[in-house]
N, C-alpha and C positions, 0 to 999 in steps of 0.2 A: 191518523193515517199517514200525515207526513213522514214522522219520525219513522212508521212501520217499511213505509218504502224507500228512506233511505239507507233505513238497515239493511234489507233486503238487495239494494242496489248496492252497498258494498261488500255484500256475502258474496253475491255474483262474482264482484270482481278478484277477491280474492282468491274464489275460487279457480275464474280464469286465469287467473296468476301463477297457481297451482299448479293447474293444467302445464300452463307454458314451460316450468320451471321441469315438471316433470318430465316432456317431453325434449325441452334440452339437454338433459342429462342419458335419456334414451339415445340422443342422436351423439352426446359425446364416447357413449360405450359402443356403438357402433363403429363411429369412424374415427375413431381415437384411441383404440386400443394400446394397452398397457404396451410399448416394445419390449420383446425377450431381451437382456442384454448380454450379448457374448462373454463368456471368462475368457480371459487370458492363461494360458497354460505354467506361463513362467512366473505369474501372478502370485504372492502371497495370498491366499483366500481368508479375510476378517470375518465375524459375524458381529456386527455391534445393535445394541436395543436402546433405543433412545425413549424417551420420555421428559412431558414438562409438565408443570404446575406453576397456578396464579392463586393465592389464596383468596383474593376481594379480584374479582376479572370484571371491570380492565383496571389497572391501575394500582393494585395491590400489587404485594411484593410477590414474586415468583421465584422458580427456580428449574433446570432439567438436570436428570441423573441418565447416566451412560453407564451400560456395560460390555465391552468390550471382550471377543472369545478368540483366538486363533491358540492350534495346537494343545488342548488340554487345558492351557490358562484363561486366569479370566481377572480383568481388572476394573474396578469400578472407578466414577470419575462425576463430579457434582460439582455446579457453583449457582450465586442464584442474583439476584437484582432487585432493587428495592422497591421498583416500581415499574409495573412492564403488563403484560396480556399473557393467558396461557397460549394463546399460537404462537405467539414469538418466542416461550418457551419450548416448545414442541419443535418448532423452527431450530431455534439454538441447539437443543441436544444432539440432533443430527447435523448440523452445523460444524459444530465442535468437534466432534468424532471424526468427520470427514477431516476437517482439516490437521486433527491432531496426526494422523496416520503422516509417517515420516515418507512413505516409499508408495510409487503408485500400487492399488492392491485391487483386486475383488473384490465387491465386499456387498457381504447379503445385509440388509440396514432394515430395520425391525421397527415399527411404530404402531401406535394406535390412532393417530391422528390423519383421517382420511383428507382433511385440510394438506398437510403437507404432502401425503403419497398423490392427491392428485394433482398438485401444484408443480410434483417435480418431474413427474408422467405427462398429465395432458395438459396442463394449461402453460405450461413455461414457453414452449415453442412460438404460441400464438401472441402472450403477453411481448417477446421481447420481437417478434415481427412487426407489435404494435406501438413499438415506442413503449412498453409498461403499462399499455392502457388496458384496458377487461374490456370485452365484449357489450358492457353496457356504457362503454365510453368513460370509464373513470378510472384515475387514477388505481394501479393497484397498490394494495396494503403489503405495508411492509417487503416495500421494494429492494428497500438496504439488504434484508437479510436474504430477500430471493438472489439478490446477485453475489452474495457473498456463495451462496450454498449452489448456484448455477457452476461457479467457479470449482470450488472446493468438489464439486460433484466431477466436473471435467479433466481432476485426473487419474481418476478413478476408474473403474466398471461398476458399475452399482444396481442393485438390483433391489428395487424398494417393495415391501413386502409390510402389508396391513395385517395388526393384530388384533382384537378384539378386548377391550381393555377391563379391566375388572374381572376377570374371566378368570384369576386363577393361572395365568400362562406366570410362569415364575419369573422368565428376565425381566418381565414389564413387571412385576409388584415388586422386586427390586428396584425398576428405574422412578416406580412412582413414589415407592417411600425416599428415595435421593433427593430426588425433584423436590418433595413437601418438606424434608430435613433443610433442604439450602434455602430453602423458603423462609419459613420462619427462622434461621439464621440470618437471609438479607433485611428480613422486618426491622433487624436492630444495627443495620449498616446502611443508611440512610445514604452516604457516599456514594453506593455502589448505586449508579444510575443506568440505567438500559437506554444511552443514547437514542436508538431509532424511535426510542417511542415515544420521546420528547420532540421529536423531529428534527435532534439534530442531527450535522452531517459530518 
């Protein structure tokens, strides 16, 4: 009977957990609404689609693939790290993107990764009024690369836009097979190390 009621006792709290979890996320789509982001008129207008991949996550080697679209063209772009997380890949490809853009532009930025669309939406404003800490009082992950892409996003217009992945939408099974390509290419470049997630700085 013991064992039965402490299972019991941490189903409950699970459950509770659940609950709470679910209804923070009700209150953040309430009062935290995606903002529209203005174009600029004079603006080059980009479309780029980012994507990442970790073969063994965490800790396997990963990689993200980019593809970039203004006017007709379209250019592809990939690199990968021999040891890293697929969020910080996900992270980096839009990272990279933004900051490869030589001139401030618009730019509608394309991901499957709802980690990063709501990191650069709703939770960035809160994290950095908090000193980088989260809401449960802890350190946020991969703070290096939020500030890099905080930056890289500001000077820009950017308008982040969640895709549904596996689905068949072509620039993402493009950026997925770039992503898995630099992947098991960084497997055999042990050198290429993903700073942030060895913790260094």
């Amino acid at each position: 009977m013991e064992l039965e009621m402490t299972t019991s006792t941490h189903a409950r709290r699970k459950t509770a957990a659940g609950r709470a979890q679910h209804q923070y996320q009700k209150h953040l789509r309430k009062n935290f609404k995606t903002p529209v982001v203005e174009f600029n008129p004079r603006f080059k207008t980009v479309k780029v689609f980012s994507d990442g991949s970790c073969l063994r996550n965490p800790g396997g080697p990963g990689g993200y693939g980019i593809v970039f679209q203004f006017r007709g063209e379209e250019r592809e772009f990939s690199d990968g790290f021999h040891s890293t997380t697929n969020n910080r890949m996900e992270m980096m490809g839009a990272l990279i993107a933004l900051e490869r853009l030589k001139f401030s532009c618009n730019v509608i930025l394309h991901s499957d990764s709802q980690y990063l669309k709501n990191g650069m939406t709703l939770w960035m404003k809160g994290w950095k009024q908090n000193g980088w800490i989260t809401a449960d009082k802890k350190p946020v992950k991969n703070v290096d690369l939020w500030k890099r892409l905080d930056l890289a996003a500001s000077r820009h217009n950017v308008r982040w836009n969640w895709v549904k992945g596996h689905a068949g939408h072509r620039e993402n099974e493009i950026c997925d097979r770039l992503a898995k390509i630099a992947a098991y290419a960084a497997a055999d470049t042990p050198h290429k190390k993903d700073a942030g997630f060895f913790g260094i700085k």
